[in-house]
N, C-alpha and C positions, 0 to 999 in steps of 0.2 A: 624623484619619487620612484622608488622599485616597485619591480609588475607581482602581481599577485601571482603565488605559485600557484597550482588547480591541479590535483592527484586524484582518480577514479580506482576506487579498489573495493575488494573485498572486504568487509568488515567480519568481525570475530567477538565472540561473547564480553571482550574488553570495551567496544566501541559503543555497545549498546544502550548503554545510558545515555550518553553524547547523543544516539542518533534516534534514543525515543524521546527525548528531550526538545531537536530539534520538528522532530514528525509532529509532537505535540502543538507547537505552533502553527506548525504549516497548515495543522486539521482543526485548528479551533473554531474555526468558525464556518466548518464543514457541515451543510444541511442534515446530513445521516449523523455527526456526532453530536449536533444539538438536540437532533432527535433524541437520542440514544442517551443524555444527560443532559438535558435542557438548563438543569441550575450552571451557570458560569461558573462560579466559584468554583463547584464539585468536579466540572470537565476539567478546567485547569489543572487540577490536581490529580483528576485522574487519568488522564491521559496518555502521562509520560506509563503509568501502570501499564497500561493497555498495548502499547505500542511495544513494551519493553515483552511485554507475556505473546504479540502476535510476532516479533521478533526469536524470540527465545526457542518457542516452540513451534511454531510453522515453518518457520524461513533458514534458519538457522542449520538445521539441521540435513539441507540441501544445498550449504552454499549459497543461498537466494538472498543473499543483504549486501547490496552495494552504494556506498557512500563515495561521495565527494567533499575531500577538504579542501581549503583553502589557506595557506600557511598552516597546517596544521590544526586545523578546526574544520569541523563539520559544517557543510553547509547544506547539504540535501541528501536524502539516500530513498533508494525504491527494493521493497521487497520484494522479489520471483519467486516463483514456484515452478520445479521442470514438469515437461511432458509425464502423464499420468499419476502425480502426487497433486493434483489441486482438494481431493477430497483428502479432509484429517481421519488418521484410521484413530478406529475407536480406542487401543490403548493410550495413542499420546492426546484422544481425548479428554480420557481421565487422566494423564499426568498433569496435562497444562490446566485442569479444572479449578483447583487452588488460586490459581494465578488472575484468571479472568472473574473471579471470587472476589479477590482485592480490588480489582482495576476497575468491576462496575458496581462491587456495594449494592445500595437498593435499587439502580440500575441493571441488574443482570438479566432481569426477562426481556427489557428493549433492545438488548444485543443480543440476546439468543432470537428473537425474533426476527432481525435483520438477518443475522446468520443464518439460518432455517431457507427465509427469502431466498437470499443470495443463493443457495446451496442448488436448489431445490430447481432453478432455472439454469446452472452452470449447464456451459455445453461438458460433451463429454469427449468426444476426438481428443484425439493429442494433441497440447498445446502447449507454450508457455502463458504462466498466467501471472499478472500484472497486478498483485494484491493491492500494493501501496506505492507513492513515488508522491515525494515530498521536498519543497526546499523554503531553508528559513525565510519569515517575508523578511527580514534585511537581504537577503542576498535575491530577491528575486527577479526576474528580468534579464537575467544574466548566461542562462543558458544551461545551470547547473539542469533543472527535469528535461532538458533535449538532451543533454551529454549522459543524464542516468538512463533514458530510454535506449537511445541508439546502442549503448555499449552493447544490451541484449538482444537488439533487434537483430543484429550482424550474426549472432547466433541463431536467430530465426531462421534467416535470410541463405548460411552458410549451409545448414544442415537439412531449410527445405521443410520448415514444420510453425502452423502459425502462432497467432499470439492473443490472448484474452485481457481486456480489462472491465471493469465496471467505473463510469464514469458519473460524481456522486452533483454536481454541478452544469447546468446546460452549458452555461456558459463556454467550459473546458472542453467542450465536445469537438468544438474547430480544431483545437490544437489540438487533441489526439488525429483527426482523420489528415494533418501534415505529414504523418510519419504513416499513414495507409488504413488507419483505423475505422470501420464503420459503423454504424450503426444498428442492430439487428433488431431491437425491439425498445419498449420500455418499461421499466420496473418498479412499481410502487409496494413499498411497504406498508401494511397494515393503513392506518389511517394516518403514515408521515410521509417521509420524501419520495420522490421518483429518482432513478438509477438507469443509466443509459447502457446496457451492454453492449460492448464495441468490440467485435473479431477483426483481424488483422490476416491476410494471407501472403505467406514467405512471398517476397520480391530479388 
Protein backbone atom coordinates (compact mmCIF):
# COMPACT_ATOMS: atom_id res chain seq x y z
CA UNK A 1 0.00 0.00 0.00
CA UNK A 2 1.67 3.43 -1.08
CA UNK A 3 2.12 6.40 1.68
CA UNK A 4 -0.17 9.16 1.09
CA UNK A 5 1.44 12.09 -0.46
CA UNK A 6 0.68 15.43 2.04
CA UNK A 7 1.60 19.02 0.23
CA UNK A 8 1.15 22.37 2.31
CA UNK A 9 0.81 25.37 -0.04
CA UNK A 10 -0.67 28.42 -0.97
CA UNK A 11 -4.03 28.14 -2.54
CA UNK A 12 -5.20 30.64 -5.39
CA UNK A 13 -8.78 31.69 -6.74
CA UNK A 14 -8.66 28.09 -8.73
CA UNK A 15 -8.72 26.14 -5.36
CA UNK A 16 -11.30 27.77 -3.87
CA UNK A 17 -14.16 25.94 -4.48
CA UNK A 18 -12.40 22.61 -3.37
CA UNK A 19 -11.46 24.40 -0.27
CA UNK A 20 -14.86 26.17 0.70
CA UNK A 21 -16.32 23.01 0.01
CA UNK A 22 -14.20 21.21 2.29
CA UNK A 23 -14.44 24.38 5.21
CA UNK A 24 -18.16 23.67 4.67
CA UNK A 25 -17.84 20.44 6.35
CA UNK A 26 -15.37 20.95 8.74
CA UNK A 27 -17.96 24.13 10.03
CA UNK A 28 -21.28 22.33 9.89
CA UNK A 29 -21.90 21.75 12.92
CA UNK A 30 -20.02 24.84 14.15
CA UNK A 31 -22.18 26.45 17.37
CA UNK A 32 -21.65 30.14 15.51
CA UNK A 33 -22.67 28.70 12.09
CA UNK A 34 -25.83 26.92 13.49
CA UNK A 35 -26.41 29.99 15.11
CA UNK A 36 -25.98 32.11 12.17
CA UNK A 37 -28.31 29.49 9.91
CA UNK A 38 -30.01 27.28 12.22
CA UNK A 39 -32.11 25.46 9.18
CA UNK A 40 -29.58 22.31 8.28
CA UNK A 41 -30.64 21.98 4.89
CA UNK A 42 -30.06 26.04 4.15
CA UNK A 43 -26.22 25.89 6.05
CA UNK A 44 -25.49 23.00 3.85
CA UNK A 45 -25.92 24.71 1.07
CA UNK A 46 -24.85 27.80 2.12
CA UNK A 47 -21.83 27.43 3.35
CA UNK A 48 -19.72 26.47 0.59
CA UNK A 49 -21.26 30.37 -0.51
CA UNK A 50 -19.82 31.89 2.61
CA UNK A 51 -16.52 30.40 2.79
CA UNK A 52 -15.92 30.87 -0.88
CA UNK A 53 -17.06 34.90 -0.46
CA UNK A 54 -14.68 35.06 3.07
CA UNK A 55 -11.96 33.40 0.92
CA UNK A 56 -12.33 35.39 -2.13
CA UNK A 57 -12.48 38.65 -0.48
CA UNK A 58 -10.74 38.66 2.88
CA UNK A 59 -7.97 36.21 2.60
CA UNK A 60 -7.21 36.03 -0.79
CA UNK A 61 -6.10 39.06 -1.46
CA UNK A 62 -3.08 38.75 1.16
CA UNK A 63 -1.94 35.50 0.36
CA UNK A 64 -3.72 34.33 3.60
CA UNK A 65 -5.34 30.81 2.16
CA UNK A 66 -3.28 27.78 2.84
CA UNK A 67 -4.47 24.25 2.00
CA UNK A 68 -3.32 20.94 2.36
CA UNK A 69 -3.75 18.19 -0.11
CA UNK A 70 -3.37 14.89 -0.07
CA UNK A 71 -2.73 13.09 -3.42
CA UNK A 72 -3.98 15.92 -4.81
CA UNK A 73 -7.16 16.64 -2.89
CA UNK A 74 -7.98 19.03 -0.40
CA UNK A 75 -7.94 17.97 2.91
CA UNK A 76 -7.89 21.18 5.18
CA UNK A 77 -6.93 24.70 4.64
CA UNK A 78 -6.92 27.98 7.33
CA UNK A 79 -7.37 31.41 6.27
CA UNK A 80 -4.63 34.42 7.78
CA UNK A 81 -4.82 37.74 7.82
CA UNK A 82 -1.15 39.77 8.17
CA UNK A 83 -0.31 42.18 10.66
CA UNK A 84 -2.66 45.30 10.42
CA UNK A 85 -5.15 44.09 7.66
CA UNK A 86 -7.57 42.17 10.13
CA UNK A 87 -10.08 45.08 9.91
CA UNK A 88 -12.09 44.97 6.05
CA UNK A 89 -11.61 48.45 4.74
CA UNK A 90 -14.92 49.91 3.73
CA UNK A 91 -14.40 49.67 -0.24
CA UNK A 92 -13.88 45.79 -0.35
CA UNK A 93 -16.72 46.03 1.97
CA UNK A 94 -18.85 46.90 -0.48
CA UNK A 95 -17.34 44.86 -3.20
CA UNK A 96 -17.66 41.64 -1.38
CA UNK A 97 -21.47 42.77 -0.17
CA UNK A 98 -23.07 40.95 -3.03
CA UNK A 99 -21.37 37.92 -2.23
CA UNK A 100 -22.22 37.53 1.48
CA UNK A 101 -25.87 38.49 0.04
CA UNK A 102 -26.06 35.05 -1.57
CA UNK A 103 -24.25 33.13 1.09
CA UNK A 104 -26.56 34.24 3.98
CA UNK A 105 -30.11 34.93 2.16
CA UNK A 106 -32.68 35.54 5.02
CA UNK A 107 -29.76 34.80 7.16
CA UNK A 108 -27.73 38.16 6.69
CA UNK A 109 -28.53 39.99 9.87
CA UNK A 110 -27.21 36.88 12.16
CA UNK A 111 -23.80 37.22 10.45
CA UNK A 112 -23.70 40.73 10.45
CA UNK A 113 -24.28 40.55 14.02
CA UNK A 114 -21.61 37.98 14.74
CA UNK A 115 -19.39 40.05 12.61
CA UNK A 116 -20.04 43.53 14.41
CA UNK A 117 -19.33 41.06 17.63
CA UNK A 118 -16.22 39.84 16.54
CA UNK A 119 -14.98 43.17 15.17
CA UNK A 120 -15.91 45.30 17.89
CA UNK A 121 -13.65 43.20 20.50
CA UNK A 122 -10.68 42.43 18.05
CA UNK A 123 -7.49 43.47 19.65
CA UNK A 124 -5.73 45.97 17.62
CA UNK A 125 -1.65 45.44 18.12
CA UNK A 126 -0.12 43.87 15.14
CA UNK A 127 -0.90 40.55 14.73
CA UNK A 128 -1.46 37.56 12.65
CA UNK A 129 -5.06 36.69 12.73
CA UNK A 130 -6.41 33.16 12.58
CA UNK A 131 -9.88 33.68 10.83
CA UNK A 132 -10.54 30.08 9.77
CA UNK A 133 -8.50 26.65 9.96
CA UNK A 134 -10.46 23.62 8.82
CA UNK A 135 -9.96 19.85 7.96
CA UNK A 136 -12.51 17.47 6.28
CA UNK A 137 -14.02 15.12 9.25
CA UNK A 138 -12.71 12.08 6.80
CA UNK A 139 -9.25 13.32 7.19
CA UNK A 140 -9.37 14.34 10.62
CA UNK A 141 -7.16 13.17 13.48
CA UNK A 142 -4.27 13.28 11.25
CA UNK A 143 -2.46 16.23 11.80
CA UNK A 144 -3.61 18.21 8.64
CA UNK A 145 -5.07 21.84 11.53
CA UNK A 146 -1.37 21.22 13.31
CA UNK A 147 0.55 21.18 10.09
CA UNK A 148 -2.00 24.37 8.64
CA UNK A 149 -1.19 26.19 12.00
CA UNK A 150 2.48 25.77 12.61
CA UNK A 151 3.36 26.48 8.83
CA UNK A 152 2.30 30.38 10.02
CA UNK A 153 3.32 30.18 13.38
CA UNK A 154 7.09 29.89 12.26
CA UNK A 155 6.28 33.20 10.63
CA UNK A 156 5.07 34.42 13.93
CA UNK A 157 7.87 33.14 15.75
CA UNK A 158 10.59 34.17 12.87
CA UNK A 159 9.73 37.88 12.67
CA UNK A 160 8.74 38.37 16.44
CA UNK A 161 4.92 39.36 16.06
CA UNK A 162 1.87 37.56 17.70
CA UNK A 163 -0.99 35.67 16.69
CA UNK A 164 -4.97 36.01 17.07
CA UNK A 165 -7.77 33.55 16.94
CA UNK A 166 -11.27 33.29 18.07
CA UNK A 167 -12.12 29.84 19.17
CA UNK A 168 -15.97 29.10 18.35
CA UNK A 169 -16.04 25.51 20.45
CA UNK A 170 -14.84 25.05 24.34
CA UNK A 171 -13.94 21.98 23.55
CA UNK A 172 -11.06 23.25 20.94
CA UNK A 173 -9.61 25.47 23.48
CA UNK A 174 -6.90 22.84 24.69
CA UNK A 175 -5.59 22.20 21.42
CA UNK A 176 -5.14 25.83 20.48
CA UNK A 177 -3.17 26.69 23.97
CA UNK A 178 -0.68 23.32 22.51
CA UNK A 179 0.80 25.68 20.07
CA UNK A 180 0.93 28.80 22.95
CA UNK A 181 -2.50 30.04 22.58
CA UNK A 182 -4.47 31.73 25.59
CA UNK A 183 -7.11 32.59 26.58
CA UNK A 184 -8.01 36.43 27.14
CA UNK A 185 -11.71 36.63 27.71
CA UNK A 186 -15.06 35.35 26.62
CA UNK A 187 -17.52 36.35 23.91
CA UNK A 188 -20.94 35.93 23.62
CA UNK A 189 -23.08 36.91 20.83
CA UNK A 190 -26.38 38.48 21.23
CA UNK A 191 -28.56 35.74 22.72
CA UNK A 192 -26.31 32.76 20.83
CA UNK A 193 -22.89 31.15 21.21
CA UNK A 194 -19.97 32.12 23.38
CA UNK A 195 -16.31 32.54 21.44
CA UNK A 196 -13.15 32.13 23.29
CA UNK A 197 -10.56 34.82 22.13
CA UNK A 198 -7.07 33.28 22.20
CA UNK A 199 -3.62 35.66 21.66
CA UNK A 200 -0.71 33.84 21.16
CA UNK A 201 2.97 35.69 21.88
CA UNK A 202 5.95 35.02 19.11
CA UNK A 203 8.11 31.97 20.83
Amino acid sequence: MSAVTRTLRAAGRADLQEVSAVLARAFFDDPVMAWMIPDEAERRRRLPLFFRAVGRHEHLPYDGVDAILEDGAVRGAAMWKPPGHWKTSGWRTLLSAPAYMRAFGPYLRNGGVVQETMSRLHPHEPHWYLAVVGTDPAAQGGGVGTDLIRSRLEICDRDGVPAYLESSKAANVPYYERFGFKVTREIVVADGPTLWPMWRQPQ
